[in-house]
DRENDO-1510 file (C-alpha; in Angstrom, 1 decimal, always signed):
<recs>
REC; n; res; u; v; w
REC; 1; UNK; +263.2; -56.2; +16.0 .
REC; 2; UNK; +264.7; -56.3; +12.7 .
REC; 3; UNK; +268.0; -54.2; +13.5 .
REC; 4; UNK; +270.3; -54.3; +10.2 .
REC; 5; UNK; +269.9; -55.9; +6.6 .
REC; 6; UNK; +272.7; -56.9; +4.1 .
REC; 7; UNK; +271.2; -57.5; +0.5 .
REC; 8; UNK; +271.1; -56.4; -3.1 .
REC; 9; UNK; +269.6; -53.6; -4.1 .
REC; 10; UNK; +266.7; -55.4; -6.3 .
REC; 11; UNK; +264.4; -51.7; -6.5 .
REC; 12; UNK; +264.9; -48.1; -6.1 .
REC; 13; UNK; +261.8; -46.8; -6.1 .
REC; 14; UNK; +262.1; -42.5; -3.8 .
REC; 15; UNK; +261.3; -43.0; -1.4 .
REC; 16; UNK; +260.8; -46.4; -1.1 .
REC; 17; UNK; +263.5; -49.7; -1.7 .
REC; 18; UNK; +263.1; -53.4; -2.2 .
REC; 19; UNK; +265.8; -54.9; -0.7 .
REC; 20; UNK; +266.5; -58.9; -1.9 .
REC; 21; UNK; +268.2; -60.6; +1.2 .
REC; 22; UNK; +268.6; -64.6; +0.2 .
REC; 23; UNK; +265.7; -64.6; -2.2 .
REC; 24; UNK; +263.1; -62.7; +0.2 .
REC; 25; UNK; +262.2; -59.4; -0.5 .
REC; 26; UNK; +261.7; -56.7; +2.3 .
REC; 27; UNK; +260.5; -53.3; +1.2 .
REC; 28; UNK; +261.9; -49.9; +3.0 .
REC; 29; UNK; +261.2; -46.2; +3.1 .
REC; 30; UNK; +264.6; -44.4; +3.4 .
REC; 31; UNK; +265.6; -41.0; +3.8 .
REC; 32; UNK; +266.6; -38.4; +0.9 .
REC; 33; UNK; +269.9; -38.3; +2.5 .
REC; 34; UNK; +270.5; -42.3; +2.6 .
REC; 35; UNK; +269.2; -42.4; -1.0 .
REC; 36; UNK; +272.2; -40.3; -2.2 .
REC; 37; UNK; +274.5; -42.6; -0.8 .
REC; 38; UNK; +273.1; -45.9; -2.6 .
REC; 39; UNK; +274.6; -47.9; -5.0 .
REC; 40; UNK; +273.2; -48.7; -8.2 .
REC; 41; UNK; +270.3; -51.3; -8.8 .
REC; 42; UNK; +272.2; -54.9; -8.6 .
REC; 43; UNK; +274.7; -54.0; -6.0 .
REC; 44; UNK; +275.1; -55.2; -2.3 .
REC; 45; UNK; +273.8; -52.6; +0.4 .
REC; 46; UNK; +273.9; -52.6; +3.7 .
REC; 47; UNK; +271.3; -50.8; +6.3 .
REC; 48; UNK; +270.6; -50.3; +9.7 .
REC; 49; UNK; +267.0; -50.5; +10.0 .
REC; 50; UNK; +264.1; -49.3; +12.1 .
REC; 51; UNK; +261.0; -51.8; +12.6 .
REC; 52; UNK; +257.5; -49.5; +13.3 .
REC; 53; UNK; +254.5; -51.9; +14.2 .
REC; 54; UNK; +250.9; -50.7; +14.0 .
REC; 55; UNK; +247.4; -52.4; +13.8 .
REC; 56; UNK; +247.3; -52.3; +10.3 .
REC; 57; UNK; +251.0; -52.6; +8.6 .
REC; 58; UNK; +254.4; -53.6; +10.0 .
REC; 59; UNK; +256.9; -50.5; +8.8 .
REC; 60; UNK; +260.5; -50.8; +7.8 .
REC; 61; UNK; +262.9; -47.8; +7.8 .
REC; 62; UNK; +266.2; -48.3; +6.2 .
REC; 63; UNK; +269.1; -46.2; +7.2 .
REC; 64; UNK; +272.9; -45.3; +5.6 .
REC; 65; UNK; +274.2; -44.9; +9.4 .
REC; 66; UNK; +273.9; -45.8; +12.8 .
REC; 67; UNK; +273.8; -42.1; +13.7 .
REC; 68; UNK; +270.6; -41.3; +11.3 .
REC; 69; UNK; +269.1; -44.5; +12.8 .
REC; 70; UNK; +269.4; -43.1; +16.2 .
REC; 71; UNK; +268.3; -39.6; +15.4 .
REC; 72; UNK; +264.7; -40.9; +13.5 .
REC; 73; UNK; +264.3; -42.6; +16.8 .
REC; 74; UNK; +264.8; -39.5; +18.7 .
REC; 75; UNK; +262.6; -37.3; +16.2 .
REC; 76; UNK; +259.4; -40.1; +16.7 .
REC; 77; UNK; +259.9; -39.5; +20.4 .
REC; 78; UNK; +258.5; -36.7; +20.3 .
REC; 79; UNK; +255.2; -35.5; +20.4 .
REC; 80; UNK; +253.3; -34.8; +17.2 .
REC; 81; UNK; +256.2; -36.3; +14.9 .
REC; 82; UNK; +255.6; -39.3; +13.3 .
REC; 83; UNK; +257.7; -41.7; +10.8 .
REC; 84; UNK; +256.9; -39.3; +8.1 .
REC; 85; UNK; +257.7; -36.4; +9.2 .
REC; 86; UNK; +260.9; -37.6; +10.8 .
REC; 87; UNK; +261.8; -38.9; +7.7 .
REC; 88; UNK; +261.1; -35.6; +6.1 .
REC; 89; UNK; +262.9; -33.8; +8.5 .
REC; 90; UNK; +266.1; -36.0; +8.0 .
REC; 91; UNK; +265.6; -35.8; +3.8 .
REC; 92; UNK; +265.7; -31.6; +3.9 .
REC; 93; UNK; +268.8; -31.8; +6.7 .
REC; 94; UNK; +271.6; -34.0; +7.2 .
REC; 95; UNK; +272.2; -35.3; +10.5 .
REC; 96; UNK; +275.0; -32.5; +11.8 .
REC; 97; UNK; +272.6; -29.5; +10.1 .
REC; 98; UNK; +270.2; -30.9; +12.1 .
REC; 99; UNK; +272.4; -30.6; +15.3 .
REC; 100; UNK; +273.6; -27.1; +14.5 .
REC; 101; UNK; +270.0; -26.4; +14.0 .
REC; 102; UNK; +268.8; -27.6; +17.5 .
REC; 103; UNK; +272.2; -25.7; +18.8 .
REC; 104; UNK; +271.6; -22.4; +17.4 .
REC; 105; UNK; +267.5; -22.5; +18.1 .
REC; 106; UNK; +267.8; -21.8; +14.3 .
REC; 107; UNK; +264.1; -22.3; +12.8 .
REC; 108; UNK; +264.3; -21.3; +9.2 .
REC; 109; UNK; +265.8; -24.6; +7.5 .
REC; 110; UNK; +263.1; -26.4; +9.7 .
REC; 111; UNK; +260.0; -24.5; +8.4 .
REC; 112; UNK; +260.7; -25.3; +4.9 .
REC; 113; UNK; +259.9; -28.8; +5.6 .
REC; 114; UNK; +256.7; -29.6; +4.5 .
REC; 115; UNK; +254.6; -29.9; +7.8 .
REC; 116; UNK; +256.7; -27.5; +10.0 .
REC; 117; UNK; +255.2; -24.3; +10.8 .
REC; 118; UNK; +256.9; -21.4; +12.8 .
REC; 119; UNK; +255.3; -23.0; +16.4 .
REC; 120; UNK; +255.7; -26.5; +15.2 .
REC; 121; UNK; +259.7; -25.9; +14.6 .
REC; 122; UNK; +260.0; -23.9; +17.7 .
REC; 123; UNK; +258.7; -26.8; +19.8 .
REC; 124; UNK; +260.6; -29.4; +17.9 .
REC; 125; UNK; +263.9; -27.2; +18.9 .
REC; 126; UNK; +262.8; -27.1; +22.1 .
REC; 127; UNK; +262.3; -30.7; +22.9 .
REC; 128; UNK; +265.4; -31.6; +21.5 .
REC; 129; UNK; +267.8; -29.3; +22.6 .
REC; 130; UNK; +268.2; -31.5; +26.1 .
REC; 131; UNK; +268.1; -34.6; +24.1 .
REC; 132; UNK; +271.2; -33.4; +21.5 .
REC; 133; UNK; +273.5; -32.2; +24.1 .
REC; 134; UNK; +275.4; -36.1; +23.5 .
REC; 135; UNK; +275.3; -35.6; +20.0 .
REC; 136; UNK; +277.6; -32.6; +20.3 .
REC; 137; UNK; +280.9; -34.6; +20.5 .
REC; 138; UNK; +279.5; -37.6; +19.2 .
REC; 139; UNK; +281.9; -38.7; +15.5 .
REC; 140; UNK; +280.9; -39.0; +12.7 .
REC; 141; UNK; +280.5; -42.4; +11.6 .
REC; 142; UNK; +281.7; -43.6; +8.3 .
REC; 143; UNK; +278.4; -45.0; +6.2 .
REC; 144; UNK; +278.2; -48.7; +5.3 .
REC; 145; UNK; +277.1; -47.6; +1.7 .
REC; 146; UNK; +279.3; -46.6; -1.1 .
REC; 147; UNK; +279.0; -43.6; -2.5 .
REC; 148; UNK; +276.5; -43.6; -5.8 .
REC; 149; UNK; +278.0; -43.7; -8.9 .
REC; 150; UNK; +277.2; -42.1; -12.4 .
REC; 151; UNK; +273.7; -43.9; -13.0 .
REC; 152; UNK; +272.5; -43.9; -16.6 .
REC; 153; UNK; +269.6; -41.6; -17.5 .
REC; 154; UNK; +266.3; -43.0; -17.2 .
REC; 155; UNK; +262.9; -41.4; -18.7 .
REC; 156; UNK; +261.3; -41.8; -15.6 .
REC; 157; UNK; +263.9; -39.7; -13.8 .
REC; 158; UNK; +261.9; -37.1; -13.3 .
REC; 159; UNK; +258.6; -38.7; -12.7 .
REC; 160; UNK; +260.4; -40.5; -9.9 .
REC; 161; UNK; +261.9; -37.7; -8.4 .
REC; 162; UNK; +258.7; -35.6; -8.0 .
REC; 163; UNK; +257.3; -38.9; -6.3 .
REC; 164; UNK; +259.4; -38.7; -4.0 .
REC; 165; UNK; +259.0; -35.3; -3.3 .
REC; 166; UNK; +254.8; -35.8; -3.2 .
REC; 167; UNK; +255.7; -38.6; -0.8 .
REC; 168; UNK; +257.8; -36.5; +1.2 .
REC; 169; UNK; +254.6; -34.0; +2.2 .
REC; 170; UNK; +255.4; -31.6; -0.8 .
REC; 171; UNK; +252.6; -30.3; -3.2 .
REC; 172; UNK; +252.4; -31.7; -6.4 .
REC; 173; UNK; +252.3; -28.3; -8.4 .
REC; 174; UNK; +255.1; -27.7; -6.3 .
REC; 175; UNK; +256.9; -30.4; -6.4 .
REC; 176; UNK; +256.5; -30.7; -10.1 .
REC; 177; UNK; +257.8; -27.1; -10.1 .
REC; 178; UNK; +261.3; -27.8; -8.2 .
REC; 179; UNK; +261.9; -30.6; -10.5 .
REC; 180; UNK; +261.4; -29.3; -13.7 .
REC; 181; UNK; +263.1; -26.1; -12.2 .
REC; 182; UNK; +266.6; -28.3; -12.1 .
REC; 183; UNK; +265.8; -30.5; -14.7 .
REC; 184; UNK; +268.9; -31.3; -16.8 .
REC; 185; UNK; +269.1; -34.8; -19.9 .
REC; 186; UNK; +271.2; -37.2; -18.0 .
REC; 187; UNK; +270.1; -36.8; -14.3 .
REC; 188; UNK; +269.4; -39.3; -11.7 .
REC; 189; UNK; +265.8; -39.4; -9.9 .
REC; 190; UNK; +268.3; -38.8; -7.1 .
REC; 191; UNK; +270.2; -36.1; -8.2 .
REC; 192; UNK; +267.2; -34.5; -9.0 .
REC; 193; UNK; +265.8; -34.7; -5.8 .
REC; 194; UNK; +268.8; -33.8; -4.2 .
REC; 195; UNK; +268.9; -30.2; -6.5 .
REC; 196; UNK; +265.1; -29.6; -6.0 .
REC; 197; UNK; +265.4; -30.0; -2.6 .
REC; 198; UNK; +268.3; -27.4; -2.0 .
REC; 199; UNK; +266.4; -25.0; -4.5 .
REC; 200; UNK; +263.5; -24.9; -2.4 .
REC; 201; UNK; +265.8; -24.6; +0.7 .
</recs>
């Protein structure tokens, strides 16, 4: 199992990386919420990672923290969520709205996550109300990212961001709508998808 990487960050790509770690190349799918946190194209990086095998591709899932790490491998527990929709559970909701979700029995952030209906989030609370009750003290650990920096505008900005979005489970007419929605000269792909995703929250 390939349990943490330290590298430079040689693609950024929503949702997916390419991670350069001694001259070989290993390419993740992160989370929205770890992709806020990255630095720039060229800088050092450090990620816990998640390994998924299957008969047909070998899967890597980067993380910022520990604690997001632990909570994908909680969400693909369960019955009927995969790696995808884990991850886009975890891109709509950071880790501690997620447990104040489960907490409350609160549904309506969840159902705005493409592939979550009404019964579908009720479950999902369900099943993971038992399985949070550690999380409730549990600190918040400091990431092992620095926080992103002003990143130059790029004219694919916005092609990138609604990528990410379709990659996420959104529509495209839809996703194309939420971009273009918070669309603004000198935004990041990320910063995009960080404003399109709380508008459509």
């Amino acid at each position: 199992m390939i349990g943490r990487l330290r590298g430079t960050l040689a693609e950024k790509q929503p949702p997916y990386l390419l991670l350069d770690v001694n001259g070989v190349g290993y390419e993740l799918e992160v989370p929205m919420t770890t992709l806020y946190r990255l630095p720039g194209v060229g800088e050092a990086v450090t990620l816990h990672t998640h390994l998924v095998v299957r008969e047909d591709a070998q899967l890597l899932y980067g993380f910022a923290e520990k604690r997001e790490r632990e909570l994908f491998r909680e969400l693909i527990r369960l019955n009927g969520v995969g790696p995808k929709l884990a991850l886009a559970l975890m891109s709509g909701l950071e880790v501690d709205e997620l447990v104040r979700c489960v907490q409350a029995q609160d549904t309506s952030a969840l159902v705005k996550v493409p592939g979550v209906g009404k019964k579908t989030a009720e479950r999902l609370l369900v099943e993971l109300k038992d399985r949070f009750k550690a999380w409730e003290s549990m600190p918040v650990i400091a990431p092992l990212v620095i926080e992103p920096r002003g990143l130059p505008a790029v004219s694919s900005a916005e092609n990138d961001a609604v990528s990410a979005l379709v990659a996420l489970g959104f529509k495209p007419q839809e996703a194309s709508r939420a971009v273009s929605a918070v669309q603004e000269e000198g935004l990041s792909s990320e910063e995009l998808i960080r404003r399109a995703l709380k508008g459509m929250a």
